[in-house]
C-alpha positions in Angstrom: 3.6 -3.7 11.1 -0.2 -4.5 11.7 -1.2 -2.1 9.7 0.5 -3.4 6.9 -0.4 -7.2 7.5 -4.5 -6.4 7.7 -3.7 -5.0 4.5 -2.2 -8.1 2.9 -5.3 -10.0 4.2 -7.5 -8.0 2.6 -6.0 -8.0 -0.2 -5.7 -12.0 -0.6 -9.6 -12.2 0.2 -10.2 -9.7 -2.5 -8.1 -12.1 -4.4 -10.2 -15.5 -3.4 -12.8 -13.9 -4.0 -12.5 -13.3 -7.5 -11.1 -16.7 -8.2 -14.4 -18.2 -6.5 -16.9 -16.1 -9.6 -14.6 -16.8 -12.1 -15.1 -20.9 -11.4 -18.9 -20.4 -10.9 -19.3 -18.9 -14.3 -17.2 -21.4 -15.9 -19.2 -24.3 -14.3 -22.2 -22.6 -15.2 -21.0 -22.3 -19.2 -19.7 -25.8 -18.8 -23.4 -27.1 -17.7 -24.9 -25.2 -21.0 -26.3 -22.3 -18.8 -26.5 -19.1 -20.2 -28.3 -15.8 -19.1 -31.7 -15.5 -20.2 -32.5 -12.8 -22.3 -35.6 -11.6 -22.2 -37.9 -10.9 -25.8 -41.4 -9.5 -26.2 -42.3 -12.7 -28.1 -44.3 -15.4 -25.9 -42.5 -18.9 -25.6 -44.4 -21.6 -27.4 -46.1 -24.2 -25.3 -44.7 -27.9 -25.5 -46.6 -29.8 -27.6 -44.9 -33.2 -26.8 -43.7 -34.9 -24.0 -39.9 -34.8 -25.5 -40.3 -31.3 -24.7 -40.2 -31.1 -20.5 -36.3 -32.8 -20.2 -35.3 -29.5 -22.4 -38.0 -27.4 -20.3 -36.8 -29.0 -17.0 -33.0 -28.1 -17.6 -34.4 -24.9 -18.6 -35.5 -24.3 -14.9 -32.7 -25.9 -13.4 -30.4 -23.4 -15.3 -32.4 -20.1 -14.3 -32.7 -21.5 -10.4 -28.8 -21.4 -10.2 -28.3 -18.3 -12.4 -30.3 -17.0 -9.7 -27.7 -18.5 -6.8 -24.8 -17.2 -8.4 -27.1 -13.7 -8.8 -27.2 -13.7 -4.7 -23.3 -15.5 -4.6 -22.3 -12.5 -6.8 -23.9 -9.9 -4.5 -22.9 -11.2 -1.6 -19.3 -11.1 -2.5 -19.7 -7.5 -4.4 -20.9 -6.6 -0.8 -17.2 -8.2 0.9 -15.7 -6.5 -2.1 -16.7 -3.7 -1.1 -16.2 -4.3 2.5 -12.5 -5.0 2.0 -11.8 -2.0 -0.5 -13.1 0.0 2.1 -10.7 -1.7 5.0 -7.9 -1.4 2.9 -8.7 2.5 2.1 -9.0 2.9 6.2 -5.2 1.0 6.5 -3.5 3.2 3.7 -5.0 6.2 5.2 -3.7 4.7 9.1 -0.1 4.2 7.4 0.0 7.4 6.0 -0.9 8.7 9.1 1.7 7.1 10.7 4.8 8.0 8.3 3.3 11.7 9.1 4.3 11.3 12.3 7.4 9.6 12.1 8.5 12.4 10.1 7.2 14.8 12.2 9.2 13.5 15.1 12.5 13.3 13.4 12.1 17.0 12.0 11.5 17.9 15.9 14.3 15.7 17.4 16.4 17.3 14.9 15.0 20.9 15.6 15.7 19.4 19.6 19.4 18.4 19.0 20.1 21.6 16.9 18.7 24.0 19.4 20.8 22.2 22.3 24.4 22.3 20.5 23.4 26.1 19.9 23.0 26.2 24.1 26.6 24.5 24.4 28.1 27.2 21.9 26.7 30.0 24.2 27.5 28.3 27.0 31.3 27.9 26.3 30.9 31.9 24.8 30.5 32.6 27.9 32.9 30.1 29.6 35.2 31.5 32.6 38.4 30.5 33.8 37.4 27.3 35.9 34.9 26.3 33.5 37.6 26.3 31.2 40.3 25.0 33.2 37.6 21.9 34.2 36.8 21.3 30.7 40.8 20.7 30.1 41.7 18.6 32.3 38.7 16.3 31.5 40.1 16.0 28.1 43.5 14.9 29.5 42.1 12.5 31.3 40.3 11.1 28.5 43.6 11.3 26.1 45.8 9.8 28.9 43.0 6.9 29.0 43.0 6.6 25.0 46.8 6.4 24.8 46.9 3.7 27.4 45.5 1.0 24.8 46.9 0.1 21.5 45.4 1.7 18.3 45.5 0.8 14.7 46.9 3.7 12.3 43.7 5.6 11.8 42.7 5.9 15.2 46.6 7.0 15.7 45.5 9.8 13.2 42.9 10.9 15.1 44.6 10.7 18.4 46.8 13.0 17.2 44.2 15.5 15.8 42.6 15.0 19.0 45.6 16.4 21.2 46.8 19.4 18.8 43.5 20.5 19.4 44.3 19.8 23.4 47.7 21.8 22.9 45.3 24.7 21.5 43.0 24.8 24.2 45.7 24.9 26.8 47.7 28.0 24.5 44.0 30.0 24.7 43.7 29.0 28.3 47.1 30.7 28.8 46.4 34.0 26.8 42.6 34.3 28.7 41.0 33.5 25.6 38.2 31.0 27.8 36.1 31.0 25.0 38.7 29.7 22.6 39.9 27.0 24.9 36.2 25.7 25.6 35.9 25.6 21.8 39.1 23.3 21.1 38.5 21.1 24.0 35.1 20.4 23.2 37.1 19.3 19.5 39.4 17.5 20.7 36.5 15.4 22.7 35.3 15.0 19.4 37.9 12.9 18.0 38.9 11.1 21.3 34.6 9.9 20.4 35.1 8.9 17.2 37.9 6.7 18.2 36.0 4.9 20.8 32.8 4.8 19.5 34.9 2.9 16.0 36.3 0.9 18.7 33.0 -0.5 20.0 31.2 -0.9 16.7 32.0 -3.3 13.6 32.2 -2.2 10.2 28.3 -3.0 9.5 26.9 -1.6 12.8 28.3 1.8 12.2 26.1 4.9 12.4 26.8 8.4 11.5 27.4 10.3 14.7 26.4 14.0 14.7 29.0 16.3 15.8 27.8 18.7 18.6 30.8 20.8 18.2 31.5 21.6 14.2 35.3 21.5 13.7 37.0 23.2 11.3 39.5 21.3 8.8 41.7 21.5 6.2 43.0 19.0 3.2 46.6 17.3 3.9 46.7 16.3 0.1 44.3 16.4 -2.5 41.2 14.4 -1.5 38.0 13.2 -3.5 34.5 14.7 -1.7 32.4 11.8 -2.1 28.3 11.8 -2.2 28.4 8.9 0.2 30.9 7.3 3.3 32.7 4.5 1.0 35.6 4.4 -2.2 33.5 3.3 -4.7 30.7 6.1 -3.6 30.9 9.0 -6.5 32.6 11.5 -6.9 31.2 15.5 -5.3 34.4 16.6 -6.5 38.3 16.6 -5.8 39.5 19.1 -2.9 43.2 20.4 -3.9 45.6 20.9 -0.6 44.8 23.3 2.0 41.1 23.5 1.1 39.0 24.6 3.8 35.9 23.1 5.4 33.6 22.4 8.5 33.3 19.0 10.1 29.8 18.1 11.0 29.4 14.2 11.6 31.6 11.0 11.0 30.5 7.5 10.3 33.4 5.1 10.8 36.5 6.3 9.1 34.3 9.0 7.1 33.7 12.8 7.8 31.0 14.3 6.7 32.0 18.0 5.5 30.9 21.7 3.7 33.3 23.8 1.9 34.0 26.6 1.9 32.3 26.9 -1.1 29.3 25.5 -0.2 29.6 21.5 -1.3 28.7 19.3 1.2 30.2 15.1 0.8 32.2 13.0 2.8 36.2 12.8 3.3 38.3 10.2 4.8 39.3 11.6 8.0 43.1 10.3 7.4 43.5 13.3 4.6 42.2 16.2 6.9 43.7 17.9 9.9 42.3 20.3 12.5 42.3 23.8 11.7 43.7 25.7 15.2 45.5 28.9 13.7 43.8 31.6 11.2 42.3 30.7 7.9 
């Protein structure tokens, strides 16, 4: 913000200053003053005495020509002083959007390379790793159905533990990998209802998934370019259409398709995808 407010200064003096020639020049026209143009062809001497008032004002003219002359150099030297602070600022700003970008491409590139680690991690998840990561989703449901919850967060609780009754089914046919997988889900959704809980409508954020989850359509469902109703349209999605959760914002999931489309669904017309496509 200083940046920007050095900037604003210099430009109001750049500003005051041009307001300050443009009244000298008018007083000076107003007075009768012009600037003296200069001719091969000697002035005539006076020859009367009613001659010096006209020769006197004459002077008194060219002496403050001359002041504003200096004045008007002077401030072409601020002028030029300012120009080149506020060139020094743009170039510091620009500098410094540079960077900010810089460091949300590498806290993206961060966050990316870290959910990759958790997918190897549960790849490779054994039987107590597993059977750990289970029961600390139980806990978490048993804590979420303990309070009271509105209809949408009902919708998600439920999500929330089919994907808890599909990690325990892998966990019972060995399948470590696949339970790790619909835990980690189902700790997705218990999230989203808390973290809807603790924020109001206009403090919401959208929320990155760490663990994609894959979904399908309940009903026929508009894909919109934004989280909201009035939002447009991306396109409809007809029943059973296929797609991979990636972050939520409130009630709002953001999704691609299978074929590629990317937008946001309501999360109340979508259910988790356990079973084979």
């Amino acid at each position: 913000m200083g940046f920007w407010n050095q900037r604003k200064v210099a430009i109001a003096k750049l500003r005051h200053i041009g307001e300050g020639i443009f009244l000298l020049l008018l007083g000076l026209n107003i007075a009768g003053c012009g600037i003296p143009i200069k001719s091969s062809i000697p002035e005539p001497e006076p020859e009367t005495v009613a001659a010096v008032p006209e020769a006197r004002a004459k002077v008194q003219c060219e002496i403050e020509l001359e002041k504003l002359e200096a004045e008007k150099d002077a401030q072409q030297q601020e002028i030029e002083r300012l120009q080149k602070v506020l060139t020094e600022k743009d170039a510091q700003i620009r500098s410094q959007q540079a960077r900010q970008q810089d460091q949300a491409k590498t806290l993206q590139e961060t966050s990316s390379l870290a959910a990759q680690a958790q997918v190897k991690l549960r790849r490779l998840a054994t039987r107590p790793a597993a059977a750990s990561a289970i029961a600390e989703v139980e806990m978490m449901m048993g804590n979420l159905k303990s309070s009271p919850m509105a209809g949408s967060e009902e919708i998600l609780q439920t999500q929330a533990q089919r994907l808890l009754n599909a990690a325990t089914t892998s966990y019972a046919e060995e399948n470590y990998a696949s339970a790790m997988d619909h835990a980690a889900q189902a700790r997705e959704y218990i999230d989203m209802v808390t973290n809807n809980r603790t924020r109001k409508t206009s403090d919401q954020l959208t929320v990155s998934l760490q663990v994609p989850i894959p979904l399908r359509t309940t009903s026929n469902s508009n894909l919109r370019q934004k989280p909201g109703l009035s939002a447009p349209l991306v396109t409809t999605l007809k029943r059973d259409a296929l797609m991979i959760a990636e972050a939520y914002r409130g009630d709002w999931l953001y999704v691609m398709t299978a074929d590629g489309r990317a937008g946001w669904v309501l999360n109340t017309l979508v259910e988790a995808q356990v079973g084979k496509p």
